[in-house]
Backbone as a ProteinNet text record, in pm:
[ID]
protein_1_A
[PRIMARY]
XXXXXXXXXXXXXXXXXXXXXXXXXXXXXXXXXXXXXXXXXXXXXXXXXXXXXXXXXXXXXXXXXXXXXXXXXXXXXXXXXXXXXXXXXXXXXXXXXXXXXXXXXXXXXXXXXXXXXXXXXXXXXXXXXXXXXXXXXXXXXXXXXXXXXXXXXXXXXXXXXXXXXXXXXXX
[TERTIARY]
18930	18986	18894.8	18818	18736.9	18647.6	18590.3	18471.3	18445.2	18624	18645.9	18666.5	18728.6	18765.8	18590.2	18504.5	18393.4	18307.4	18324.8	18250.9	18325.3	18473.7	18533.8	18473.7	18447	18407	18256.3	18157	18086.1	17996.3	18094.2	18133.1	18178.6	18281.8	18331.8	18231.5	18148.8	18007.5	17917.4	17890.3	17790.4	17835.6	17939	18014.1	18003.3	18037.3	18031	17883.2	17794.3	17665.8	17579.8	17600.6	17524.2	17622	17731.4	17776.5	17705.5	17682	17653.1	17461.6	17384.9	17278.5	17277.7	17360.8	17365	17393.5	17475.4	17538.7	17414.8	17308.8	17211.8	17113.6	17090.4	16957.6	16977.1	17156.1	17220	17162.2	17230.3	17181.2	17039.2	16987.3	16801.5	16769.7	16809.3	16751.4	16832	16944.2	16967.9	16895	16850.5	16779.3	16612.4	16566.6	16461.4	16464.2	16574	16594.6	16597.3	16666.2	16686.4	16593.6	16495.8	16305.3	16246.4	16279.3	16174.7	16234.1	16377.8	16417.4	16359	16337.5	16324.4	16169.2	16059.8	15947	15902.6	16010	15949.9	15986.2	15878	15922.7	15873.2	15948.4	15912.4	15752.3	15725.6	15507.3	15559.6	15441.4	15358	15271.3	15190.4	15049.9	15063.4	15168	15206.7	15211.8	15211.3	15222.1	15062.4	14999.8	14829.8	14856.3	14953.6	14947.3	14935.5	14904.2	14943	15111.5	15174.7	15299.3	15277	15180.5	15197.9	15133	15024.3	15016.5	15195	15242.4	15344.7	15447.8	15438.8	15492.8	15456.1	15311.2	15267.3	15303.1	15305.1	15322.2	15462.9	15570.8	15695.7	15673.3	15669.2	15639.6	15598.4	15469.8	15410.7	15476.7	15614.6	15680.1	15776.9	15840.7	15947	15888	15749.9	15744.8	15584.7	15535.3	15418.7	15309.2	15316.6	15245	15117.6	14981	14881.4	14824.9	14830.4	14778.8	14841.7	14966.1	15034.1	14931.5	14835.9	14752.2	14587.8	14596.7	14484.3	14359.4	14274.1	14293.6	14282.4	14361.1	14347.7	14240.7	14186.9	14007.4	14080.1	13911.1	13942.6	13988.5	14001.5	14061.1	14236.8	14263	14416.1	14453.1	14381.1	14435.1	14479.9	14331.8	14360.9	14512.2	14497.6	14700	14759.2	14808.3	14883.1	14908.3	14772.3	14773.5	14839.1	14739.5	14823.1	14982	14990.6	15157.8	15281.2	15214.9	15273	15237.9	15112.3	15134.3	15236.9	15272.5	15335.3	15473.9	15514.4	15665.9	15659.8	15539.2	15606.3	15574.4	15535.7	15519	15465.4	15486.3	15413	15364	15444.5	15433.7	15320.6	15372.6	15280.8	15092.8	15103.1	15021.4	14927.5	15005.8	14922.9	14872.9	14960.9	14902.2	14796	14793.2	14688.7	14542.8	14550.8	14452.5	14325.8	14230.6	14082.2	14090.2	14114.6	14083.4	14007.3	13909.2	13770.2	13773.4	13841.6	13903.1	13962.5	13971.1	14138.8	14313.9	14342.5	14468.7	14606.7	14577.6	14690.4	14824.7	14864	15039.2	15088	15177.1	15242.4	15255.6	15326.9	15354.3	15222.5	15129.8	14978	14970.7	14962.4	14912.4	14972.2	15093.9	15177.6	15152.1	15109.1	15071.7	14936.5	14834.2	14679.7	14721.6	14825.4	14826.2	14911.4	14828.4	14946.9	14995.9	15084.7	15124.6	15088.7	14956.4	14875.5	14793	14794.5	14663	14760.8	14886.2	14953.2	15033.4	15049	15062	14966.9	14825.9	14693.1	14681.1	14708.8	14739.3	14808.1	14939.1	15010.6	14945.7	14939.3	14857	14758.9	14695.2	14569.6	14652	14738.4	14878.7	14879	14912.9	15008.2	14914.3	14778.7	14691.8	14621.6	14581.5	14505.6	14604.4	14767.2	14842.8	14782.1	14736.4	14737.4	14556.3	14514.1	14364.4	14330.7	14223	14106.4	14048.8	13992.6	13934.6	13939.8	13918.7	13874.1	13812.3	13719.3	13590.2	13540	13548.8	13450.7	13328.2	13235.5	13095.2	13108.8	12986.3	12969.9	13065.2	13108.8	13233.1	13289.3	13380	13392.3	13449.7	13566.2	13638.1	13660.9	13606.4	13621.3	13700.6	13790.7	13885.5	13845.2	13865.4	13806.5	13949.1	13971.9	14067.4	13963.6	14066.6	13961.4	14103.1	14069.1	14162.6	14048.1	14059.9	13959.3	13831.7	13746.3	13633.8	13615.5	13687.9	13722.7	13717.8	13662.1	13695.7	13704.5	13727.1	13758	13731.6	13680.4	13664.9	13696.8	13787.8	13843.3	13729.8	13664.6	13604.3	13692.6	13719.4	13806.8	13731.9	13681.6	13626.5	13724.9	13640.3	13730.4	13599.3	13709.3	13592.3	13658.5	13646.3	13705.8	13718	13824.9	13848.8	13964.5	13890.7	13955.1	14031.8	13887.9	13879.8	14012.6	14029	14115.5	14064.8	14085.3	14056.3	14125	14124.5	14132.1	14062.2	14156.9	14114.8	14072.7	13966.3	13934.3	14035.8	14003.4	14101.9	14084.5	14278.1	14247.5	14136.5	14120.2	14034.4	14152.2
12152.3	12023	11912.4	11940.3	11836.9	11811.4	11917.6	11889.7	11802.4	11839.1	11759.7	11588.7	11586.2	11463.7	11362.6	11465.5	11395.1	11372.7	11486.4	11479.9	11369.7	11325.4	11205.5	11052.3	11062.2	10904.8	10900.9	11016.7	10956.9	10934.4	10982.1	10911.1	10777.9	10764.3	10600.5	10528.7	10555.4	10530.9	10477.6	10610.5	10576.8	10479.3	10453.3	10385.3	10235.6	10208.4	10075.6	10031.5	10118.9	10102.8	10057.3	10129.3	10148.3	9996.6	9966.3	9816.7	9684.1	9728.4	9644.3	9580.8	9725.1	9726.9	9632.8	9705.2	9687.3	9533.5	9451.6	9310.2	9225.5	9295.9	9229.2	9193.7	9318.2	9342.5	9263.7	9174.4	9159.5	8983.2	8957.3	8821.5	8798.4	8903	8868.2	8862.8	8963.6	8921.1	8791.5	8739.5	8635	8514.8	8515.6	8395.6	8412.9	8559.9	8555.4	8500.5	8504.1	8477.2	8319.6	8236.5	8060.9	8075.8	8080.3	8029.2	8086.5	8140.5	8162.5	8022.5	8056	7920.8	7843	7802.4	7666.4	7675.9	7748.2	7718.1	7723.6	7772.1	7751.7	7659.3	7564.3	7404.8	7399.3	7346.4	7326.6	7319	7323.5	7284.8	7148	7049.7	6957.5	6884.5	6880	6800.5	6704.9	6605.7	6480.1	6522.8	6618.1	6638.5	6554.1	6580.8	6506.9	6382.3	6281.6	6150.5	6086.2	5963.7	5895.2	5832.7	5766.6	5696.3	5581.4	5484.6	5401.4	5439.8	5596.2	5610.7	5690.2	5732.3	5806	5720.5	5560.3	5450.7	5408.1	5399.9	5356.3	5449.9	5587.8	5685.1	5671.3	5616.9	5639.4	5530.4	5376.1	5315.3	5354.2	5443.2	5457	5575.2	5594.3	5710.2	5613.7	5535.8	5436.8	5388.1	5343	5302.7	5370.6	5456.3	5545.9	5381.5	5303.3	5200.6	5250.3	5289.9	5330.1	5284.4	5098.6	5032.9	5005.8	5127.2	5098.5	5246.3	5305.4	5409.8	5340.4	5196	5166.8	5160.4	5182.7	5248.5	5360.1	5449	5579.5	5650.6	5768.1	5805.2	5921	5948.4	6072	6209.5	6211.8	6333	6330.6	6206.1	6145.6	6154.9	6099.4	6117.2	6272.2	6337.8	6523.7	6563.4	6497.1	6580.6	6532	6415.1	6310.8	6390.6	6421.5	6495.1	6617.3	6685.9	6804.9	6841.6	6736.2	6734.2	6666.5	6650.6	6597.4	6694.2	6801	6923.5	7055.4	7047	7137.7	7108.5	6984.9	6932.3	6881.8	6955.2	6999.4	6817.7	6699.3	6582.6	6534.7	6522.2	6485.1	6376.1	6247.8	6120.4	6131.7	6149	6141.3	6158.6	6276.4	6387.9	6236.8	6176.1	6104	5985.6	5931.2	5794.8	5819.6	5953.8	5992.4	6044.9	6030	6085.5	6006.2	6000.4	5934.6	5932.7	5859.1	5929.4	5844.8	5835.2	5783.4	5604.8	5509.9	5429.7	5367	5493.6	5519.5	5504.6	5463.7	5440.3	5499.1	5646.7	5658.8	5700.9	5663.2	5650	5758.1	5788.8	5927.6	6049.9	5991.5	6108.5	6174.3	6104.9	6142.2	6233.2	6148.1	6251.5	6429.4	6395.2	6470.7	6590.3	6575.7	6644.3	6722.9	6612.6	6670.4	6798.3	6808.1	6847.3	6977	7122.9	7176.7	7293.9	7331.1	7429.1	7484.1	7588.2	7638.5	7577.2	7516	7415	7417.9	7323.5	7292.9	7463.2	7563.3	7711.2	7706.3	7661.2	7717	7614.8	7460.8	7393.3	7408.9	7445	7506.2	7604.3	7698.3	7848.5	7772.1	7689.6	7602.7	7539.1	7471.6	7386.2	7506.7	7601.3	7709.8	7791.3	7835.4	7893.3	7805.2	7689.7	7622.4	7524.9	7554.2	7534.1	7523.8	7614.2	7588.4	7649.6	7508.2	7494.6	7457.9	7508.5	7527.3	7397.2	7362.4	7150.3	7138.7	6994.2	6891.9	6808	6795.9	6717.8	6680.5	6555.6	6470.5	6486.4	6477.7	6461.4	6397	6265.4	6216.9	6188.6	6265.2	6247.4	6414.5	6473.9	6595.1	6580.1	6655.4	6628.2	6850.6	6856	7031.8	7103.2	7166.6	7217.6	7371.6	7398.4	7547.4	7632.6	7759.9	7803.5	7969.5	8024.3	8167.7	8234.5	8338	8481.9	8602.9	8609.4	8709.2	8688.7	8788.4	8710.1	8651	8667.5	8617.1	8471.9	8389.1	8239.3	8182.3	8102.3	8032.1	7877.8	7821.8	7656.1	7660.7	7505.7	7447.8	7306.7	7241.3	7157.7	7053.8	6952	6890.3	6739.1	6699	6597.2	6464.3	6374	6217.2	6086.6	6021.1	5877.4	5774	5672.1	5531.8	5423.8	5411.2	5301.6	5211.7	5046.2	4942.3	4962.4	5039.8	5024.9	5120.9	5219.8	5317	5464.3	5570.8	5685	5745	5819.8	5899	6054.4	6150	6253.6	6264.3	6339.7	6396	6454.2	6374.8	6474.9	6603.1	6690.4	6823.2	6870.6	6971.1	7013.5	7186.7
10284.4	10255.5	10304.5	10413.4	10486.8	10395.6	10323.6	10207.8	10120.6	10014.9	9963.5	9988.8	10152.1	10197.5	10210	10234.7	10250.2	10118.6	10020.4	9876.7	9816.1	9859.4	9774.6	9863.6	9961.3	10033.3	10018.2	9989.2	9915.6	9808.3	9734.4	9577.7	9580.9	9621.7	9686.7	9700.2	9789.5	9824	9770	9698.5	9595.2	9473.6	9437.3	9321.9	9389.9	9495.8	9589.4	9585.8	9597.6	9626.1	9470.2	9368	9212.1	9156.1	9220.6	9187.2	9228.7	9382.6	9406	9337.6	9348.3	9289.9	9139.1	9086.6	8945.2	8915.1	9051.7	9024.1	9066.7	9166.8	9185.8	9113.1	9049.6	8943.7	8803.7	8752.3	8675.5	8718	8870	8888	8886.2	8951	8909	8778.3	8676.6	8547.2	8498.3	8516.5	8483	8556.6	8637.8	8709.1	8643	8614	8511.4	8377.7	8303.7	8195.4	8134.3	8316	8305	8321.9	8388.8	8416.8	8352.6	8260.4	8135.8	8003.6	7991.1	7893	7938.1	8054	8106	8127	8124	8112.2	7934.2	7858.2	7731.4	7661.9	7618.6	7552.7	7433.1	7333.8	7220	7222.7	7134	7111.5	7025.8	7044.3	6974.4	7029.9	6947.1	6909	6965.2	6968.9	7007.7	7158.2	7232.5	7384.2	7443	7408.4	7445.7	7422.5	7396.1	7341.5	7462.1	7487.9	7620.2	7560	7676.9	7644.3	7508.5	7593	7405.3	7312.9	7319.3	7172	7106.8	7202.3	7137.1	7069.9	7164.5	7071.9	6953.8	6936.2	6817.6	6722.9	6734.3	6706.5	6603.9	6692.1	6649.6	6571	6612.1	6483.4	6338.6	6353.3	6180.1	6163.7	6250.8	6210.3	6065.9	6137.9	6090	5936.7	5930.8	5776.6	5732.5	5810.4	5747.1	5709.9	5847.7	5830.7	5947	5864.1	5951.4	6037.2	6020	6127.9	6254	6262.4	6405.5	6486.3	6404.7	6490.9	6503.4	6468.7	6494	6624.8	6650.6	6826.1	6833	6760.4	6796.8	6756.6	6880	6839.9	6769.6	6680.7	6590	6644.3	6743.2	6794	6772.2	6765.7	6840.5	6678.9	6625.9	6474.9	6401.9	6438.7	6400.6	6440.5	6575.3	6657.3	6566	6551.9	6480.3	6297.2	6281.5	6141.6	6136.2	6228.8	6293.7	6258.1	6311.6	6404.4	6240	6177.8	6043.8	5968.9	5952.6	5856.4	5919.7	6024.4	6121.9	6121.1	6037.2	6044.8	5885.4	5780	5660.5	5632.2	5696.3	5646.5	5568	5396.2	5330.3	5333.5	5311.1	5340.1	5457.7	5602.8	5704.1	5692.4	5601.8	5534.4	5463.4	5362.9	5298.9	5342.6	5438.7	5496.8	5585.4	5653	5743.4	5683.6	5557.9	5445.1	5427.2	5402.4	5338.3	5201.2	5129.1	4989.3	4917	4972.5	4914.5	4862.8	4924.9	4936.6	4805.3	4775.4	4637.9	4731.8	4681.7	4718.4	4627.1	4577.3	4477.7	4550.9	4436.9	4500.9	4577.1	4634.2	4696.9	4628.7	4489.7	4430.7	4329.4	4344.8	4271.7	4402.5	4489.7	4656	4649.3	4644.6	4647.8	4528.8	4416.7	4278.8	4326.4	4390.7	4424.1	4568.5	4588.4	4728.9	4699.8	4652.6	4609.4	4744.7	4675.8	4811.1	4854.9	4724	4853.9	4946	4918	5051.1	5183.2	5147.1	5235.3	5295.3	5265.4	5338.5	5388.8	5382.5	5442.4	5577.1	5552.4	5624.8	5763	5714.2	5797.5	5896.2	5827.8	5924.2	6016.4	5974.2	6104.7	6179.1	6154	6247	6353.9	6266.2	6362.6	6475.6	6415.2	6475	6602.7	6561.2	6662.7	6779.1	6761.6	6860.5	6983.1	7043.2	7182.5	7219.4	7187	7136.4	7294.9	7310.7	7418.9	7451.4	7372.1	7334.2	7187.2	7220.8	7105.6	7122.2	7030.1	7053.8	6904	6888.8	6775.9	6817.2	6657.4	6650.6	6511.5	6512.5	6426.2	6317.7	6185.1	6127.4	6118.4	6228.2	6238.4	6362.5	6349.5	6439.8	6495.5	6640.4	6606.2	6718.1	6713.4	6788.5	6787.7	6936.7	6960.7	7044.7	7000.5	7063.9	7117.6	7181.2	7269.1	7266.2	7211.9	7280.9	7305	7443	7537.1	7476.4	7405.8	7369.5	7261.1	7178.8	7041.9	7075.6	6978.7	6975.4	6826.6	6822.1	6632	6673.3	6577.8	6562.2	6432.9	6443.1	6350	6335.9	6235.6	6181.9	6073.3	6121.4	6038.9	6015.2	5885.8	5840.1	5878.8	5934.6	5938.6	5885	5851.5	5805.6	5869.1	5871.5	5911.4	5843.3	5822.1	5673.8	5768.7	5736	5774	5950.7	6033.3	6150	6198.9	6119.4	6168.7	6094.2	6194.1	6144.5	6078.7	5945.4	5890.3	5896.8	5852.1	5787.1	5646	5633.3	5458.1	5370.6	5285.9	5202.6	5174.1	5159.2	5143.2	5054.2	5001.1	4870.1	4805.7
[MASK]
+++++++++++++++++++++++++++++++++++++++++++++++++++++++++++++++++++++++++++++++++++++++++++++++++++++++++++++++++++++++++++++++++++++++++++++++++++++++++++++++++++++++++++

């Protein structure tokens, strides 16, 4: 009878014990789980902005009026472009455009601009996310990203029309 009295307390035991484990290991992965939400933040381009470019920013959000990015160097423009092919922005897309100081309407823009470009667009949005540098030269604006030894540069044409930068148009 003693056997049993002792094979049943610890079981007890062990059941008290694999609870308590189990309630711990339950609060640790939950305290892993908030500090991971909480270190993962949306992405954008617009994160590199200073405060008033992100104002000017929101302005030529409001009427896709370019001379509220006037000021901004050709690097600041690429994000800005960036950050409008990555949120699907056509409009954005076109006011941020060069087009050989042609001025056609949106929906011409919009016709020259077909989807595949803008899928291909995208994929560079998406790929050069969380880019290494950026650095202008001359009219070339070039973003470098690295995974282990692997590296990729992105080369993105800009001109300057009426003292603000532009990008090239797609092709």
């Amino acid at each position: 009878m003693k056997v049993y009295q002792i094979i049943f307390t610890l079981s007890a035991l062990l059941l008290l014990l694999t609870g308590c484990i189990e309630s711990e290991a339950s609060k640790s992965n939950g305290d892993t789980e908030k500090a991971i939400e909480e270190s993962i933040q949306e992405f954008s381009y617009l994160d590199d902005l200073t405060e008033e470019e992100r104002e000017a920013y929101q302005h030529f959000m409001e009427n896709k009026d370019i001379n509220h990015l006037k000021g901004f160097t050709p690097e600041k423009i690429v994000l800005v472009y960036l950050h409008s092919v990555a949120n699907s922005d056509t409009e954005g897309i076109y006011s941020l455009t060069y087009h050989n100081g042609k001025s056609p309407e949106l929906y011409e823009f919009e016709n020259e601009y077909p989807k595949e470009r803008q899928l291909k667009d995208e994929d560079l949005a998406l790929k050069f996310r969380n880019y290494d540098s950026i650095l202008s030269k001359e009219d070339a604006v070039n973003m470098k990203i690295s995974f282990g030894s692997i590296s990729y540069s992105l080369f993105i044409g800009v001109k300057k029309e009426d003292d603000i930068w532009k990008v090239n148009k797609p092709k």
